[in-house]
C-alpha positions as CSV (number, residue, x, y, z in Angstrom):
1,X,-12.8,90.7,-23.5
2,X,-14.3,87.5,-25.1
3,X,-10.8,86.9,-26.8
4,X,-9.0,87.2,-24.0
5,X,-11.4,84.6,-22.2
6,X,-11.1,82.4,-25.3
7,X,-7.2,82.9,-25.0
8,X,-7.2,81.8,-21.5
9,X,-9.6,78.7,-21.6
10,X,-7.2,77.8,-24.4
11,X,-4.2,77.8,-22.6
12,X,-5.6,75.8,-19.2
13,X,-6.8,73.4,-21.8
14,X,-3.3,73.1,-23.8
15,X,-1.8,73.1,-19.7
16,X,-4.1,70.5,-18.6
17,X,-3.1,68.0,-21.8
18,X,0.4,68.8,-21.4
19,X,0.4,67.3,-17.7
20,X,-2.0,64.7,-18.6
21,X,0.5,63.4,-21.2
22,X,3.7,64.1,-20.6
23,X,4.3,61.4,-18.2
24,X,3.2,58.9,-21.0
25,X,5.2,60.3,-23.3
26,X,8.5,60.2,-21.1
27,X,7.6,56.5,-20.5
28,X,7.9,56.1,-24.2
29,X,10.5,57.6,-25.0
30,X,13.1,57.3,-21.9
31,X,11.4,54.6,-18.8
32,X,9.8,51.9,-21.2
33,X,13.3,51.8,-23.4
34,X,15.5,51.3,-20.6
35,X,13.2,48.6,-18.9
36,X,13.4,47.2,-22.1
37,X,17.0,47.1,-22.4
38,X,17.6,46.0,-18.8
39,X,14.8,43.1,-19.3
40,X,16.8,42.1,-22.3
41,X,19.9,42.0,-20.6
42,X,18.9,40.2,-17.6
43,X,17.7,37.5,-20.3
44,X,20.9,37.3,-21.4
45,X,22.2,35.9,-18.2
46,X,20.1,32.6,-18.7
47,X,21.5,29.8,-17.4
48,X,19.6,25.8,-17.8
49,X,19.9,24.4,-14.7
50,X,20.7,20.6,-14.4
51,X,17.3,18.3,-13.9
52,X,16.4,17.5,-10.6
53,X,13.3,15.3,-11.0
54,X,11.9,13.3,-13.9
55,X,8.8,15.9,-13.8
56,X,8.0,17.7,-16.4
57,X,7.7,21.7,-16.2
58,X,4.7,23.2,-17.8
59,X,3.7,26.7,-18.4
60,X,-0.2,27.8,-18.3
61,X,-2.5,30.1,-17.5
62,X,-5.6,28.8,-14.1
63,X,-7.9,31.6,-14.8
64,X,-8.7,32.6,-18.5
65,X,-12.2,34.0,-20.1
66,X,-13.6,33.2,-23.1
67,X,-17.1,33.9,-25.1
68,X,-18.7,31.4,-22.7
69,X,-18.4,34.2,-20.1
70,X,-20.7,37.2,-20.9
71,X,-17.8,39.3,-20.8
72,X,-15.7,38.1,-23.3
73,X,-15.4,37.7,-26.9
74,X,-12.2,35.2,-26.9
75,X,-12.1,32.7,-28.9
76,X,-9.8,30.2,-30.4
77,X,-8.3,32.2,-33.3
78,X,-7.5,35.2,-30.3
79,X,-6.3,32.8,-27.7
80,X,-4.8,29.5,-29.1
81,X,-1.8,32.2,-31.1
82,X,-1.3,34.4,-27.9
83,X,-0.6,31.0,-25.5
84,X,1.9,29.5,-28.2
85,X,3.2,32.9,-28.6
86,X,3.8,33.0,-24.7
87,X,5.1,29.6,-24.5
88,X,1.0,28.6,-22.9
89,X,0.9,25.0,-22.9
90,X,-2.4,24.4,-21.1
91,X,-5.0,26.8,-19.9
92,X,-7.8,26.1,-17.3
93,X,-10.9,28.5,-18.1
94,X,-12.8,29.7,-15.7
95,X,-15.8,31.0,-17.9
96,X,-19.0,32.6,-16.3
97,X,-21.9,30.5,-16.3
98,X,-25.0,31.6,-18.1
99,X,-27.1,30.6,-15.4
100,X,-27.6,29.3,-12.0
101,X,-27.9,25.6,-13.5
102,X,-24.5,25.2,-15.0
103,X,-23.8,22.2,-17.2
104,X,-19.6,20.9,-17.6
105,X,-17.9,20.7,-19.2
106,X,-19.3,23.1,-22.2
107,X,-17.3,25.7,-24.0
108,X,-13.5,25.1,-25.0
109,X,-11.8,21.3,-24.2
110,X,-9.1,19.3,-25.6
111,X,-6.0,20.1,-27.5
112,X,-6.0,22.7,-29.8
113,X,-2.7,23.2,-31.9
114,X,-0.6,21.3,-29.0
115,X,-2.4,23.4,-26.3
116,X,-4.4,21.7,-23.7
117,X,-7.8,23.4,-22.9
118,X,-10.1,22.2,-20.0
119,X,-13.2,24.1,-19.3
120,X,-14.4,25.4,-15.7
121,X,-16.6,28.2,-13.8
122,X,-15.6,31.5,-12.0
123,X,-18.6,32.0,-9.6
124,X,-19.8,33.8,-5.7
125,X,-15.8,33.8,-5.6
126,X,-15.0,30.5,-6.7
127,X,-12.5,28.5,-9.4
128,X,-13.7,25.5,-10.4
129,X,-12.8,22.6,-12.7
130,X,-15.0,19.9,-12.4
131,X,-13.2,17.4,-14.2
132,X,-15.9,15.3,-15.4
133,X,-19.3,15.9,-16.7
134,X,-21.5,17.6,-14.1
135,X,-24.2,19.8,-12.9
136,X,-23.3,22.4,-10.6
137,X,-26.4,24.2,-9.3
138,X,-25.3,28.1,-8.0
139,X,-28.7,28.2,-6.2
140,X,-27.3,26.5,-3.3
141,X,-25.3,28.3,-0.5
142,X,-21.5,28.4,-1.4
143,X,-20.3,25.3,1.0
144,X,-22.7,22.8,-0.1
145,X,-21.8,23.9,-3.4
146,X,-17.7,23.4,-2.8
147,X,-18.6,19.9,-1.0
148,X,-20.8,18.5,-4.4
149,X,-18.0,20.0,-6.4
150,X,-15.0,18.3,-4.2
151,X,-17.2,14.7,-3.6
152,X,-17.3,14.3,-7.6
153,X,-13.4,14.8,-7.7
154,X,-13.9,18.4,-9.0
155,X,-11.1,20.9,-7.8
156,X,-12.3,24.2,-5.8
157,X,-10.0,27.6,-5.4
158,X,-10.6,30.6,-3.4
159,X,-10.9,33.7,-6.3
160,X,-10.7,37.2,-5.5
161,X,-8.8,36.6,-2.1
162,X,-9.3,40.6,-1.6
163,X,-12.4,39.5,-1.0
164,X,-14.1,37.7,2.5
165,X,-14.5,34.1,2.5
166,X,-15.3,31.4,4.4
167,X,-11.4,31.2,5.2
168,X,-12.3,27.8,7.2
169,X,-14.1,25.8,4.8
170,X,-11.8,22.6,4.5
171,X,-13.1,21.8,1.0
172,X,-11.6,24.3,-0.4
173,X,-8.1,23.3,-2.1
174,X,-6.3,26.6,-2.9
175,X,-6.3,30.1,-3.7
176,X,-4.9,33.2,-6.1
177,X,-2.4,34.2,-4.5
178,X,-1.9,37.2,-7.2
179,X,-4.9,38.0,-9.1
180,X,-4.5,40.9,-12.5
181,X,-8.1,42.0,-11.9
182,X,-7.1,42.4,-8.1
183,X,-4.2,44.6,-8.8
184,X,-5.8,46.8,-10.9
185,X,-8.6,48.1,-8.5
186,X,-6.8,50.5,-6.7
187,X,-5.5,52.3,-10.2
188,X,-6.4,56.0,-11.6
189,X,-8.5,55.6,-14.7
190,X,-7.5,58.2,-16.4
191,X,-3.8,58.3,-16.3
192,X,-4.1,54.8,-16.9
193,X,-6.2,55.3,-20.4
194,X,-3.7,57.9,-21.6
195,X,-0.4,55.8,-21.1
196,X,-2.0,53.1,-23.1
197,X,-3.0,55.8,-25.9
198,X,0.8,56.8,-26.1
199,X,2.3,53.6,-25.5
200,X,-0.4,50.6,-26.1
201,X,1.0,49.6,-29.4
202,X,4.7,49.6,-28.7
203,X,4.7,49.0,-24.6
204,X,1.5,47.6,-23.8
205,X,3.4,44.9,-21.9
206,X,5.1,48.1,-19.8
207,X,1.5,50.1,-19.4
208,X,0.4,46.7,-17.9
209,X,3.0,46.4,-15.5
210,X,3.1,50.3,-14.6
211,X,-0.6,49.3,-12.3
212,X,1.9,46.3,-10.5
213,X,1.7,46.5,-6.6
214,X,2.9,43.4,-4.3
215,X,-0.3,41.9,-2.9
216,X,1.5,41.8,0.8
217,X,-2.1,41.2,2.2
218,X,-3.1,38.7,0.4
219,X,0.4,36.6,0.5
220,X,0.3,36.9,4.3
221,X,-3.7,35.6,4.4
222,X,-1.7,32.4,1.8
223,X,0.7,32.2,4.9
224,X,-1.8,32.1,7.8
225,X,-4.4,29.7,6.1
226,X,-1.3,27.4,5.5
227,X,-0.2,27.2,8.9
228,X,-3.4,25.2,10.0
229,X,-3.9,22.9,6.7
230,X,-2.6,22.9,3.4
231,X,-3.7,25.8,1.1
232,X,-2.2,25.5,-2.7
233,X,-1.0,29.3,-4.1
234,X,-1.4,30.0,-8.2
235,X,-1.6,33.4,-9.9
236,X,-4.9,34.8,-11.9
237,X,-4.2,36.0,-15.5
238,X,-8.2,36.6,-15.4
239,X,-7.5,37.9,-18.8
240,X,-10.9,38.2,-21.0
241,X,-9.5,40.1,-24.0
242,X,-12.2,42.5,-22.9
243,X,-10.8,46.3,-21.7
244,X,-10.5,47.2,-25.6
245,X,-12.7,48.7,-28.5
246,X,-13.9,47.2,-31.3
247,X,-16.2,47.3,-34.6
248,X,-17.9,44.6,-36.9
249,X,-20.0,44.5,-39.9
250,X,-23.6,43.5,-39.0
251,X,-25.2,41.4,-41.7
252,X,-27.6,44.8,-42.8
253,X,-24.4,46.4,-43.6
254,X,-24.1,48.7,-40.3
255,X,-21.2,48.6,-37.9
256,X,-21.6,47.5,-34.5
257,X,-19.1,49.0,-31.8
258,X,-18.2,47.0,-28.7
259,X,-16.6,48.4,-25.7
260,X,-15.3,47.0,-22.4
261,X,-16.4,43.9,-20.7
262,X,-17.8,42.8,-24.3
263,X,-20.8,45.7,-23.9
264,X,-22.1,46.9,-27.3
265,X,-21.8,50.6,-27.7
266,X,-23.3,51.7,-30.6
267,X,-24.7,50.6,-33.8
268,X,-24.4,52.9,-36.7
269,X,-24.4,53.0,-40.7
270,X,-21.0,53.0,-42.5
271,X,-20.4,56.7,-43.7
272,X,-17.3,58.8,-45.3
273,X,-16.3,59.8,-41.6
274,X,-16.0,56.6,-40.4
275,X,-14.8,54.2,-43.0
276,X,-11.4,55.3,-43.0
277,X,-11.3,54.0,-39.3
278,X,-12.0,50.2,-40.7
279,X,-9.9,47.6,-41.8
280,X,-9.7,44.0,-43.8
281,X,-11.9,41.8,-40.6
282,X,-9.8,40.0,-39.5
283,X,-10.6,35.9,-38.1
284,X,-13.5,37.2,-35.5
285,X,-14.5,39.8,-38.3
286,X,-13.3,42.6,-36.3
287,X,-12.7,45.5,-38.7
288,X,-11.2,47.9,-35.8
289,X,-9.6,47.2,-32.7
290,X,-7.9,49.4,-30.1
291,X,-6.2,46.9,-27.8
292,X,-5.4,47.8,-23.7
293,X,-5.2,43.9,-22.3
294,X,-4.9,41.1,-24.6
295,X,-4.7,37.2,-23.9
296,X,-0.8,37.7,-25.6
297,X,0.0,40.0,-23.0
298,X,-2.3,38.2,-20.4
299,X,-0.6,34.7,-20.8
300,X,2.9,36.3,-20.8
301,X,2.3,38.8,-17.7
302,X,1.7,35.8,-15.2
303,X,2.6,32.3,-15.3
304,X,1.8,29.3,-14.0
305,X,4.4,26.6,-13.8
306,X,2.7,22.8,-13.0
307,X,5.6,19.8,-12.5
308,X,3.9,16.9,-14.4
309,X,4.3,13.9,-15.8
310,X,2.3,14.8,-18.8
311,X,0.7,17.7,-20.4
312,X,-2.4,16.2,-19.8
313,X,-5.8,17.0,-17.6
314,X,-5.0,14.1,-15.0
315,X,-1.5,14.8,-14.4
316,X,-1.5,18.3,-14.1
317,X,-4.8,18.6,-11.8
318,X,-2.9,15.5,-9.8
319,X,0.1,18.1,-9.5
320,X,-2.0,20.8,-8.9
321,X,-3.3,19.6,-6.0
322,X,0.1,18.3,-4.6
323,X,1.2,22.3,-5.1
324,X,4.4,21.1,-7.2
325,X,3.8,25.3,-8.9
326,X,5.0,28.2,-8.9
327,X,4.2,31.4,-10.6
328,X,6.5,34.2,-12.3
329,X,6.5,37.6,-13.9
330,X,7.4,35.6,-17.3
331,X,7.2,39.7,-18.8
332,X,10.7,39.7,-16.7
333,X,12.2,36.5,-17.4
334,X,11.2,32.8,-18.4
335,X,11.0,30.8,-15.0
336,X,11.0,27.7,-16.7
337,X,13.9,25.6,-14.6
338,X,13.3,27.2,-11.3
339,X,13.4,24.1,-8.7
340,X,12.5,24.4,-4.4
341,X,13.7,21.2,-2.9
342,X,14.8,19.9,0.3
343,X,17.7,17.3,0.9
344,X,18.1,14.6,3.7
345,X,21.2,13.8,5.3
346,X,22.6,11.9,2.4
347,X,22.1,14.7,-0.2
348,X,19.4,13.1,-1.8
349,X,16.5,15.1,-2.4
350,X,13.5,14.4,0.1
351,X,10.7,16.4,-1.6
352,X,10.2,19.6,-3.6
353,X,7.6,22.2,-3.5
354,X,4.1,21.1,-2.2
355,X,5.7,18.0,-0.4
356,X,5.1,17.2,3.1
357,X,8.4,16.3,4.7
358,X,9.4,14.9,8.2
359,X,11.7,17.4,10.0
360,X,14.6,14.7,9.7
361,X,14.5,14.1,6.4
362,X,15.7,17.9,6.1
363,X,19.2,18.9,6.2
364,X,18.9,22.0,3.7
365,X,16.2,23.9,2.4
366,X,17.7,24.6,-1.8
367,X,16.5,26.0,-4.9
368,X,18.3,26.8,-8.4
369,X,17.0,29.5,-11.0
370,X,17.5,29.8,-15.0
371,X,18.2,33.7,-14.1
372,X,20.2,35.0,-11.2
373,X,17.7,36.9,-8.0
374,X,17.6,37.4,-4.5
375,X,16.2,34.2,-2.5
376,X,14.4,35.1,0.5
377,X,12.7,32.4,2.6
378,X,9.4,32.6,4.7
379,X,8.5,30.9,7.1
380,X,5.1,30.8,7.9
381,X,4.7,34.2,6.8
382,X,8.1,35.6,8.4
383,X,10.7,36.2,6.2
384,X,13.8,34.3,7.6
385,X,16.6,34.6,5.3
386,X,17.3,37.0,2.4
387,X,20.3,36.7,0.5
388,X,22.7,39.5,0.1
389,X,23.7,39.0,-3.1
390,X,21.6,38.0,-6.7
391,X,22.4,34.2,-7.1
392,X,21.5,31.2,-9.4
393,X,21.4,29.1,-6.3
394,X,20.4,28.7,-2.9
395,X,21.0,26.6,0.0
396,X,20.0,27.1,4.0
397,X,21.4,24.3,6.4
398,X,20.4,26.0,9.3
399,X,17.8,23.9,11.8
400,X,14.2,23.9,10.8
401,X,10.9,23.5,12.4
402,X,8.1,22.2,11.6
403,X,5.8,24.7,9.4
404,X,5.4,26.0,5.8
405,X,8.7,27.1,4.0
406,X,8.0,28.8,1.0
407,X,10.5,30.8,-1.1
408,X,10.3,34.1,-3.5
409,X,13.1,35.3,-6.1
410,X,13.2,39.3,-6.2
411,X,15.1,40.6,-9.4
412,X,16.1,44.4,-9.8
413,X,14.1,46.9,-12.1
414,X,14.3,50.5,-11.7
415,X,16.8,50.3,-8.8
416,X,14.7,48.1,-6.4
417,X,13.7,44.6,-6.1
418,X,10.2,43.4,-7.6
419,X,9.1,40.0,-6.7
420,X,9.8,37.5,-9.3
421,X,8.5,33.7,-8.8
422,X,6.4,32.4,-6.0
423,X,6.7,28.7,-4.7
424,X,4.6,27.0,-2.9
425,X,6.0,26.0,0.6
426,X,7.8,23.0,1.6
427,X,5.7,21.3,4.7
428,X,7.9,20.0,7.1
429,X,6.1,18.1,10.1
């Protein structure tokens, strides 16, 4: 009798792992190799568009962790290779304080290896970048905090826009209009865990885009707010290096393990079962590391795109603040090129994206792309115009009001159109 019990718990275990994996497993071996090849191809239809503007386009990342926050362990030798692997030229952190008196700039700020680095806060649902030496004190009630912040020329985004806010505050710059973190909250742990088991090593970029869902929500709140005063959009990498498992040597000798959100684990001594596990540390004298989100895949998931002068802190924040970005699935395609502009009735360009235009200064609402897409074009939060075929280009010469034109590029994958870039809008008045 006890055997055939044993026989039976044995095969609803070996059942139970068979369904639990075998969705990972087809990934690997079928899904994540076609993406792959139909990524590659649609890379292969890259096309440099002419110039436009004497702007500058620059790739980075507006909301980053490092060891300032208490859950992180990034530091330069993890993130300065990932952003110049992902083509990262500047990255604005937005580090948790370590208390409610909060000194800037402190952590991470200059260039590093040609990137630009300048240090900020991620607090009671704020992004922050001072921009100057300050002391922000969290003890006080979130506006009086966003008015100090904004009187000393500091620069203050709505975070975690799943979230409530004061939605009316009108210190408050801009906002994430896609946020990683965000995405990720309405996921399955466990089948999550066991993709990245099968195919974290090889398609970890693939696991990470398996828990994509199109923040409608929050893209229509972006649309609302900018129909009463001007709201600037960016995407959140909020990539801390920190849903992964690692070891280190302790200076006795013993091994400490650190799990997610930089929490320690365990501390143990070094034995025969074990030892085999470690390796050679490595910069951050990790001797084992089992990876699910790193900054590599972080910076190359979501990009920013700032039109500059110059890859420096004045410029870009100056830009920032204008909204002359856009973000893109750079894990689908390179963005770098895209242009939103509108043309007058001499077609000469009267603005581009985060302009304010007069409604007769606008024959045609236009954009060009490095990669071919669908265009469609909001405004105000409807949709207007979709195009009905993938395109390089777009032009609409139909009348326009006054209001916020904005414009998305959808690209194929799997069958079905996935958003692509976001722009911020055009404000004609």
């Amino acid at each position: 009798m006890l055997k055939y019990l044993l026989l039976a718990v044995s095969g609803f275990f070996l059942i139970t792992l068979f369904g639990l994996f075998t969705p990972a497993v087809w990934h690997h071996w079928v899904t994540y190799p076609r993406l792959e090849k139909q990524v590659n191809e649609f890379q292969k239809l890259r096309k440099e568009p002419a110039p436009l503007t004497k702007l500058h386009t620059y790739r980075g990342a507006l909301h980053v962790h490092s060891y300032w926050s208490h859950d992180s362990e990034g530091t330069l030798y993890d993130i300065i290779p990932a952003a110049k692997s992902a083509g990262v030229e500047f990255i604005f952190l937005t580090d948790h304080p370590r208390g409610n008196i909060d000194t800037l700039p402190r952590g991470y700020k200059g260039y590093y290896d040609g990137v630009l680095i300048e240090p900020g806060s991620e607090k009671q649902g704020f992004d922050t970048w001072s921009l100057d030496s300050v002391i922000i004190n969290w003890n006080l009630d979130k506006d009086s905090i966003a008015k100090n912040i904004v009187s000393q020329g500091g620069i203050i985004f709505y975070a975690h826009t799943e979230e409530p806010h004061n939605w009316g505050n009108p210190d408050f710059q801009g906002m994430e209009i896609y946020n990683f973190h965000t995405d990720t909250k309405d996921e399955s742990l466990t089948p999550q865990i066991i993709n990245f088991i099968v195919n974290g090593n090889k398609y970890r970029h693939w696991a990470l885009r398996e828990m994509f869902d199109e923040q409608t929500s929050i893209l229509a709140l972006w649309d609302s707010l900018n129909t009463k005063r001007k709201i600037v959009g960016f995407s959140a990498e909020d990539t801390h290096e920190n849903q992964n498992i690692r070891a280190r040597y302790l200076k006795d000798g013993r091994v400490e393990w650190v799990g997610p959100n930089a929490n320690v684990i365990d501390t143990m001594d070094v034995k025969f079962w074990n030892k085999w596990l470690f390796q050679q540390p490595d910069a951050n004298g990790w001797v084992f590391k089992w990876m699910i989100d790193t900054y590599k895949e972080g910076f190359n998931y979501i990009t920013n795109y700032i039109l500059a002068d110059t890859l420096s802190v004045p410029s870009l924040t100056h830009h920032l603040l204008k909204g002359h970005l856009y973000s893109a699935f750079k894990s689908l395609g390179d963005a770098k090129g895209f242009m939103y502009y509108s043309e007058n009735q001499v077609d000469s360009i009267s603005g581009i994206l985060g302009d304010s235009v007069k409604m007769d200064q606008v024959k045609t609402l236009n954009a060009v792309s490095p990669l071919p897409g669908q265009f469609r074009l909001i405004h105000d939060g409807k949709t207007v115009n979709v195009t009905t075929s993938d395109n390089y280009q777009y032009a609409w010469s139909e009348p326009v009001e006054k209001g916020a034109y904005r414009i998305e590029m959808h690209i194929k994958l799997k069958g079905k159109y996935v958003p692509w870039i976001y722009s911020n809008p055009i404000y004609i008045y």
